[in-house]
N, C-alpha and C positions, 0 to 999 in steps of 0.2 A: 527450512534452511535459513540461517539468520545471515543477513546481510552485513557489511563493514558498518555500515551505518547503524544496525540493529544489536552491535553488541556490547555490553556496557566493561568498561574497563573497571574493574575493582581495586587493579595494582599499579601503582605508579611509581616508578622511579625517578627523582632530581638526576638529571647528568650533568658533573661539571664539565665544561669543554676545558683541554689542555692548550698547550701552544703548537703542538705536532698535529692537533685534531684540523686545523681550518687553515687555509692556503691564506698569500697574499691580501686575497682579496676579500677575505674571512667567512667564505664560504668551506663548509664542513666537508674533509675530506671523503670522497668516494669510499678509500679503505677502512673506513671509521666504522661505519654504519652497524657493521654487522659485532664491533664490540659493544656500541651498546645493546644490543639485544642481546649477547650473552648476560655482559650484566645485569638486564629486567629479568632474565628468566633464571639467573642464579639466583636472586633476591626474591623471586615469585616460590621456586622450588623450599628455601631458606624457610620463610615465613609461611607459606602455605601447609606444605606437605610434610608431617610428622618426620622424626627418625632419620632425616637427610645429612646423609654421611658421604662427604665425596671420596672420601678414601675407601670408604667397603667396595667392596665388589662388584656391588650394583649400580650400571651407571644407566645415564638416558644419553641417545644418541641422536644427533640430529640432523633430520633431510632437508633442507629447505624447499620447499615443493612452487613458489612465489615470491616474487620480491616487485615493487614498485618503487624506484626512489623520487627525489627533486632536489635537484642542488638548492640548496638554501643556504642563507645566513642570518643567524640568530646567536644570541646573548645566553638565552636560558631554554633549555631544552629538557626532556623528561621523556623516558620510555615508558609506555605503557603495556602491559602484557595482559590478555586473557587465553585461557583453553577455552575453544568452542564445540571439541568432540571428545568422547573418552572409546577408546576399542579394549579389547583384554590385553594387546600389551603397546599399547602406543596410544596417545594423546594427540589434537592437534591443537596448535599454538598461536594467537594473532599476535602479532606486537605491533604498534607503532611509536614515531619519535614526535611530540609535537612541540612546537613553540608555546611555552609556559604563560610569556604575553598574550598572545592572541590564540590559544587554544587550537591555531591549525596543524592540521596535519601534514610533516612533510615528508614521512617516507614508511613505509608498512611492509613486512612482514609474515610469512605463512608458513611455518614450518608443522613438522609431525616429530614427534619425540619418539623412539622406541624403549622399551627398558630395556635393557642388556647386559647379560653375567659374564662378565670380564674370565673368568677363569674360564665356563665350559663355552665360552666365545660362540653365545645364541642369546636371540631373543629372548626374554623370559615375562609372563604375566605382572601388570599391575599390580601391586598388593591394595586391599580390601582398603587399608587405612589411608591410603595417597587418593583412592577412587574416592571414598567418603569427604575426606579433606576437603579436594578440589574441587567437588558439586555443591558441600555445604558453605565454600568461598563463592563461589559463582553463584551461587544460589537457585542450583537449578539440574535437573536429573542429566549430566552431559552425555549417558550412555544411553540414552533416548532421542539424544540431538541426530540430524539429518538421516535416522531411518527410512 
């Protein structure tokens, strides 16, 4: 089992901050957090995984199973995402947000993805090509991870 420290982020996304993202006192609102992690993993799913069509039918669902935040205030931010596990029809997900200056970490992320068939309204299997994709980006057999 790889630890937050032990897993290497491959995917990175720049976020620009808005004027609505940071309070007064330009700390990043509470409510924000969680759009940027849609946008690393739209952009992971985009670039990663072959054939990603958000209008077919097939979509990925997601539980957040974790969350850690820290209010913070930074200039330049960037979400990171990696998959640390693969199952036959779900994924799980680390993201975090760090500060692009200093590289810290200020708020992380755990969810688990399901695939699911919008029409017969179930889960349904990984396809072979998203499995291959995502281990050959990560570099690393992810349906071996935490056995």
């Amino acid at each position: 089992v790889k630890t937050m420290e032990e897993i290497v982020f491959h995917h990175t996304l720049p976020i620009q901050l808005r004027f609505n993202d940071v309070d007064k006192f330009g700390h990043v609102n509470n409510t924000v957090y969680f759009s940027f992690y849609d946008l690393g993993k739209t952009e992971y799913f985009a670039s990663v995984c072959p054939g990603v069509d958000w209008k077919d039918r097939h979509r990925c669902r997601s539980y957040r199973s974790g969350f850690r935040k820290a209010d913070f205030c930074v200039r330049h931010i960037a979400v990171q995402t990696a998959v640390s596990k693969i199952g036959t029809k779900s994924f799980h997900l680390i993201q975090r947000v760090i500060d692009t200056d200093t590289n810290e970490v200020k708020c992380i992320c755990k969810s688990i993805m399901v695939t699911f068939d919008l029409e017969k309204h179930e889960s349904m299997p990984l396809t072979k090509e998203w499995i291959e994709a995502i281990c050959n980006y990560e570099g690393r057999d992810l349906q071996k991870a935490e056995k």
